[in-house]
N, C-alpha and C positions, 0 to 999 in steps of 0.2 A: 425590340428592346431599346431601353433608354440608354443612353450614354456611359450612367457610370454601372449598370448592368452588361454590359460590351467591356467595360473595364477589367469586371470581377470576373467574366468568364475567360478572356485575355489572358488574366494573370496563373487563372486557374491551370487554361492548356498547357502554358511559359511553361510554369512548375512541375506538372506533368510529363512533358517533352525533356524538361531539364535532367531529373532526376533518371526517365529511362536515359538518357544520354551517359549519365553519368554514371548508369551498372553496368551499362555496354561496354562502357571504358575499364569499371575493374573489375569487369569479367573476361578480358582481352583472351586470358590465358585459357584456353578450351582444355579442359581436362575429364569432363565429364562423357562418356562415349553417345547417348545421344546428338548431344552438341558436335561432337569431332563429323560425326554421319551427315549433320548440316553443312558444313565447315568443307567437306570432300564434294557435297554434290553442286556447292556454292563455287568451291575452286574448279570442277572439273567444269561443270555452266559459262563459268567467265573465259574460262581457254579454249570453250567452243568444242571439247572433247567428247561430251552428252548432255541429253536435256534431258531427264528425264521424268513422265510424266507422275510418279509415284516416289516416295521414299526408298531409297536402296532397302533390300529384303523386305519389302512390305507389299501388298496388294492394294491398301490405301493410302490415304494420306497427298492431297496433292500437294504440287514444288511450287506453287507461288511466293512461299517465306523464303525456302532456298533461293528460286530465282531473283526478289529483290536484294537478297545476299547476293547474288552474284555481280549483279549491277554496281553495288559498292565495291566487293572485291577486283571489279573490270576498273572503276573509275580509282580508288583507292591502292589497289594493290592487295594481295590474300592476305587476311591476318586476322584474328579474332576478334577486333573490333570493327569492323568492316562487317566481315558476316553479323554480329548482332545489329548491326544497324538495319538489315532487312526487319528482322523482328522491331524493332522502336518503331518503325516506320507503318505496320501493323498495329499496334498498340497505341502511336497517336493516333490514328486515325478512329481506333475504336472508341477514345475518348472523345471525338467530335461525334459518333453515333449514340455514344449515349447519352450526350447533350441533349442531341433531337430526339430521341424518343422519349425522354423524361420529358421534354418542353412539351410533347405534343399530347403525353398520356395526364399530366400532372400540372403543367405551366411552366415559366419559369424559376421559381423558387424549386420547384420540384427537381428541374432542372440541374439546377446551379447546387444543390444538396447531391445527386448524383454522382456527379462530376468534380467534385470536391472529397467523393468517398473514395471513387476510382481514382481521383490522383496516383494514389499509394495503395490502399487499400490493404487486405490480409496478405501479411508476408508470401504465403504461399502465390498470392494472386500478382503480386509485384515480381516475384521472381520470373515468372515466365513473361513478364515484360519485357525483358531487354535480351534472356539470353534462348534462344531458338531450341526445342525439344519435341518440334512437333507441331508446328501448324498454330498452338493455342491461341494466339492474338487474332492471326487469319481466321479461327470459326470463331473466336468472340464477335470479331468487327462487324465479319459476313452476318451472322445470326442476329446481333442488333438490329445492322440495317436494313434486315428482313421484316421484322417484327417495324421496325420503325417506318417502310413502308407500305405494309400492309392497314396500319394506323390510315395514313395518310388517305389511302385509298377506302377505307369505310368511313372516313371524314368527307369525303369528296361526294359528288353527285350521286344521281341514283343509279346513273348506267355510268362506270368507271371508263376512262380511255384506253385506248389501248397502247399507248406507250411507255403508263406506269404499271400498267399489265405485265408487259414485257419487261422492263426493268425489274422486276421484284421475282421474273423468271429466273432471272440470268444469275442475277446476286442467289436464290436458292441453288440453281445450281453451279455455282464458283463455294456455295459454304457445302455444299454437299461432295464437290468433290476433293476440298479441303479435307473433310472429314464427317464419316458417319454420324458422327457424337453431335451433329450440327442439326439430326434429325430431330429434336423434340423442340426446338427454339422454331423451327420450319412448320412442326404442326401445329404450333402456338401460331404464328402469322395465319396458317390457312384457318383456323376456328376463328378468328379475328372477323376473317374475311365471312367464313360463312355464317356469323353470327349478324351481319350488314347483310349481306344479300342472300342467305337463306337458298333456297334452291334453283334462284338464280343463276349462283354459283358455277353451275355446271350446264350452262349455256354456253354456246361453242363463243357464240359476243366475248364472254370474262374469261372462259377458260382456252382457248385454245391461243391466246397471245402469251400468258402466263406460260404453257405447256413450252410453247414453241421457244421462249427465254430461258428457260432448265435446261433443254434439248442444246441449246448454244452453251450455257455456263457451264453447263458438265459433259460438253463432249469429251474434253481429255480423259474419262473417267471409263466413254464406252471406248474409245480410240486403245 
């Protein structure tokens, strides 16, 4: 990227990160019960009272959103803006994945059109930016950066490595145990894959690094 292209996408993140910053702030007040569900397992995480690997009453869902809630809540103190900062923090980061994956399926304009939609994007999609209801940002990010590296790796050589193998395991299985709903973006990456290397695919070489990175990302899920 040129100069003033690092500018426009700079500015773009700023605004992006600005504004979640600034819902987390006036949505301090948790009143919605989802949220309060984040907000308990956030507070009980940071006072080291449970960890728990699933959402309270739930069989899915994993607590990565909670837990970087509770990281704030630990360095902050408990309080509603705290816990949504876990979620911003998901949310930017998804905004840097779909940087990459636009840049690499489309270019940079394609890119930069992306990433300028997701700023804000449809209310309903902003909302669950900044305030925590469930994982949303965590299997947006996760599921980007799946699909963005599976790109990656049908762009690359003809016998892929094995340590973006592995990575692209690991990250499916952290969005898998995020959440189920994370499954059709994961079957998007794998047709990606088997559309490059065809029955290849399922040589122990490509598949058993991949395998073995799921088996790590989503252990909390068999645990």
């Amino acid at each position: 990227m040129n100069k003033k292209t690092r500018v426009v996408v700079l500015l773009l993140l700023t605004l992006g990160i600005a504004l979640r910053l600034y819902g987390a702030w006036a949505a301090r007040i948790i009143t919605d019960p989802d949220t309060g569900i984040v907000a308990l397992m956030a507070k009980h995480m940071a006072e080291g009272r449970n960890f728990p690997l699933f959402f309270y009453g739930q069989a899915y869902m994993g607590t990565l959103e909670p837990a970087l809630s509770a990281l704030f809540c630990f360095l902050l103190g408990c309080s509603g803006f705290a816990v949504n900062l876990g979620t911003v923090c998901f949310s930017a980061a998804f905004l840097v994945s779909v940087f990459l994956w636009a840049r690499e399926a489309g270019g940079t304009t394609a890119a930069i059109a992306a990433l300028a939609y997701c700023t804000i994007g449809p209310a309903s999609f902003f909302f669950f930016q900044f305030i925590p209801r469930g994982g949303y940002p965590a299997a947006l990010f996760f599921s980007t950066l799946a699909i963005w590296l599976s790109v990656r790796i049908a762009a690359g050589p003809g016998t892929p490595r094995i340590r973006p193998l592995f990575l692209l395991g690991v990250v499916a299985g952290l969005a898998w145990w995020t959440t189920p709903i994370t499954t059709a973006a994961l079957l998007t990456a794998g047709l990606v894959l088997l559309a490059r290397f065809r029955l290849r695919l399922f040589s122990w070489r490509i598949l058993a690094p991949g395998l073995a990175g799921f088996i790590v990302g989503n252990a909390p899920f068999w645990i």
